[in-house]
C-alpha positions in Angstrom: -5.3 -19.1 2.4 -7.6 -19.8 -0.2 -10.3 -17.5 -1.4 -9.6 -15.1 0.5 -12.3 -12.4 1.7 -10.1 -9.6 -0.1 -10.5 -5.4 0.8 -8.4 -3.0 -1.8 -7.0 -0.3 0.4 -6.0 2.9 -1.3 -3.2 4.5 0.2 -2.7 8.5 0.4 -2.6 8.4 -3.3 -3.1 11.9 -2.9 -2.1 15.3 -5.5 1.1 16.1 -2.5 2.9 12.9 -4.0 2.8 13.9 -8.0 5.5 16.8 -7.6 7.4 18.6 -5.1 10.2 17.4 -2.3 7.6 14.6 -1.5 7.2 13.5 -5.4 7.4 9.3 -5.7 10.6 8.5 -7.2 10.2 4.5 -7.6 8.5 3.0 -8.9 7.9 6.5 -11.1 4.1 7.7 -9.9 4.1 7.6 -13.8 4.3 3.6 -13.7 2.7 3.2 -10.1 -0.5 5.0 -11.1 -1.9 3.3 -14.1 -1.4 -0.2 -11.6 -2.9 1.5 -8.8 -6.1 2.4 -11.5 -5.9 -1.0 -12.6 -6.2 -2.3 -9.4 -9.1 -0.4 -8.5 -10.6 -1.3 -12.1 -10.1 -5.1 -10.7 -11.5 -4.5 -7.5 -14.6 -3.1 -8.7 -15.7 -5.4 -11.2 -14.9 -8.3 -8.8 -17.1 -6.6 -6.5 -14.4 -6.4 -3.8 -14.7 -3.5 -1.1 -12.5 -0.5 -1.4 -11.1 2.0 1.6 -9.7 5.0 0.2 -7.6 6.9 2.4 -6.4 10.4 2.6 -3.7 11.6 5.1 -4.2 15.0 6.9 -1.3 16.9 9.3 -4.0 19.6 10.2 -5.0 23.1 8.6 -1.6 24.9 7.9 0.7 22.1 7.8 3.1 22.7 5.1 2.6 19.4 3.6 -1.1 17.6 3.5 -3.4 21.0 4.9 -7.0 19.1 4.3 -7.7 23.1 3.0 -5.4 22.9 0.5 -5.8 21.3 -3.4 -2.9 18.7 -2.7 -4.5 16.8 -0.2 -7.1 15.4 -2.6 -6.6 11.7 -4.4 -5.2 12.5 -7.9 -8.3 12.4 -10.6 -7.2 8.9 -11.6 -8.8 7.6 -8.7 -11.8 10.1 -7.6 -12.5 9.9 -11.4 -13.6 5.8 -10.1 -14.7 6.5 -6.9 -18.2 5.2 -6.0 -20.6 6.0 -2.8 -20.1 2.4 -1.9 -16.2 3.5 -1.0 -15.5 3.7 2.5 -13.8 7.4 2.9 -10.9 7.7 5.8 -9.3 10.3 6.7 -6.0 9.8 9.4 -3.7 11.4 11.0 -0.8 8.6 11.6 1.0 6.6 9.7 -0.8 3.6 9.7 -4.0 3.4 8.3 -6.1 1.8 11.2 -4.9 4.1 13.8 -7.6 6.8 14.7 -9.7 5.4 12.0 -12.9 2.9 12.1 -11.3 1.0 9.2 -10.6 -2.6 11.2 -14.6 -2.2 12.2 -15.3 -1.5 8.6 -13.2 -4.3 7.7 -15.3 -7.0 10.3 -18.2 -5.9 8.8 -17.6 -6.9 5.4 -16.1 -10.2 6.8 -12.5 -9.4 4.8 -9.5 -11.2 6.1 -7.0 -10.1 3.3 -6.2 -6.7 2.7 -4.2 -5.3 -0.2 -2.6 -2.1 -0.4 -1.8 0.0 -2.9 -1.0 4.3 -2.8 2.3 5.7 -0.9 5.1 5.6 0.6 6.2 2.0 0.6 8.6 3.8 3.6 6.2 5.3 5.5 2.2 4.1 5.7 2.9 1.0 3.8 5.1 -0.8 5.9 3.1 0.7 9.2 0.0 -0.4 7.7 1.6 -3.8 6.8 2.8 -5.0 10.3 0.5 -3.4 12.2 -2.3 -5.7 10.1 -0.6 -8.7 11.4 -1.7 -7.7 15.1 -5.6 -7.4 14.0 -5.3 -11.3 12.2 -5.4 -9.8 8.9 -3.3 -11.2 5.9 -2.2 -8.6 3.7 -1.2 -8.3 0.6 1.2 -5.5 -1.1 1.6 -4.3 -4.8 5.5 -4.2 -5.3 4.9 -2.1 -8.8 1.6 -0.3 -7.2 3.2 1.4 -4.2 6.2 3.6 -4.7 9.0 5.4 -2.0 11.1 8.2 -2.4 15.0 9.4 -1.6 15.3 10.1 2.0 18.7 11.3 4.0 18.7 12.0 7.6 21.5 11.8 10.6 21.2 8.3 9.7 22.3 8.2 6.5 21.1 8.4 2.6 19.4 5.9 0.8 18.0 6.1 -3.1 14.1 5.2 -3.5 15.2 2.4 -5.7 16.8 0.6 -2.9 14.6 1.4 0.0 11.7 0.1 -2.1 13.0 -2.7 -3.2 14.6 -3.9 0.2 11.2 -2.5 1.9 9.5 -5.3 -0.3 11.8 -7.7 0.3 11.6 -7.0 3.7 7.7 -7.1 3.9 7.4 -10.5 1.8 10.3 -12.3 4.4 7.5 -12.1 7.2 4.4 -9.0 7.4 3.1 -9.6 3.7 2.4 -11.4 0.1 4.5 -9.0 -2.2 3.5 -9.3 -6.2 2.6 -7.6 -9.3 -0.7 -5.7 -10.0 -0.9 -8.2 -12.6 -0.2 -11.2 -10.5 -2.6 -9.9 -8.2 -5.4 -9.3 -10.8 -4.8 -12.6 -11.7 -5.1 -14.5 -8.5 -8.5 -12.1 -8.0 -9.9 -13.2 -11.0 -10.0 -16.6 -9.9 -10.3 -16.2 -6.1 -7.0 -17.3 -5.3 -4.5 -16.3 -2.4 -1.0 -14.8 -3.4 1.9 -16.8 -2.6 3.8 -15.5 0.6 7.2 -15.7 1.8 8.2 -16.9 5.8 11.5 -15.4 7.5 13.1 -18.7 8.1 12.7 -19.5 4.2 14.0 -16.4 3.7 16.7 -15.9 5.9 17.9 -19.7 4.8 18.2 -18.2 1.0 19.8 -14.9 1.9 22.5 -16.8 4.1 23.3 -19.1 0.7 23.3 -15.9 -1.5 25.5 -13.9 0.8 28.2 -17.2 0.9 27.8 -16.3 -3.3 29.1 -13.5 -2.7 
């Protein structure tokens, strides 16, 4: 796509993810954040739109209580907040559901959205492929987002590998995956980033695997 009609979505980067069991664990929220700011620093002066999105599990919910402190964006990002920012509050995973964000998104003519905030394992990837079934490219910054450790019935797995296989995962078929920088970069000039296919990618990870 070339210039594409770009919307920076901020995702849940709200005060529950800085400490606690729901703290982001990789990328650090100490490297995530200043490429989330400098995202948002981007967007702005290249006049882009910007959705900032808070999650809410209702009054008394042990973990994102709209009541409580924690559920407010960390001061990074209120601190550049504008009245021009569309303000969404959900209640599911993925961002459009429940919310007038995809009307919000027709009105400013956007076809490409990026996404930034947390967890790569949980509103990112639902945001990510449910995108695809509205028409909308979307874009998603690998060192911008961030997961954490989970274990279940299922199994464990570390926040290093579910991120990382969550972007590889994302760039084989549902979205662009890059750098905030390579992003900023391909923003400055109005440019699409690069994305992956799943035959391309399923073709390379059958040659690495015969490496192996």
């Amino acid at each position: 796509m070339t210039n594409p009609h770009r919307a920076l979505i901020l995702v849940d980067v709200q005060q529950e993810y800085f400490d606690g069991p729901l703290e982001i664990q990789f990328p650090p929220h100490a490297d995530s954040l200043p490429r989330i700011t400098a995202a948002i620093d981007a967007a702005i002066a290249a006049g882009l739109p910007i959705a900032a999105i808070q999650h809410s599990a209702g009054e008394g919910a042990p973990a994102f209580d709209p009541i409580r402190d924690r559920f407010a964006l960390h001061p990074e990002v209120e601190s550049r907040a504008n009245t021009e920012w569309k303000r969404i509050v959900k209640a599911h995973a993925a961002v459009f559901s429940g919310t007038d964000l995809l009307d919000w998104l027709r009105a400013q003519d956007v076809d490409t959205i990026t996404l930034v905030g947390y967890m790569t394992n949980n509103c990112i990837i639902a945001s990510a492929a449910e995108a695809e079934t509205h028409g909308l490219a979307t874009e998603v910054l690998s060192d911008a987002t961030g997961a954490i450790h989970i274990s279940n019935d299922a199994g464990f797995v570390d926040a290093e590998t579910l991120h990382t296989t969550l972007m590889i995962l994302l760039h084989s078929n549902f979205a662009a995956v890059a750098t905030t920088q390579h992003w900023i970069d391909a923003v400055s000039v109005g440019a699409s980033v690069p994305v992956g296919n799943l035959g391309q990618s399923a073709q390379m990870g059958a040659q690495q695997a015969a490496k192996r």
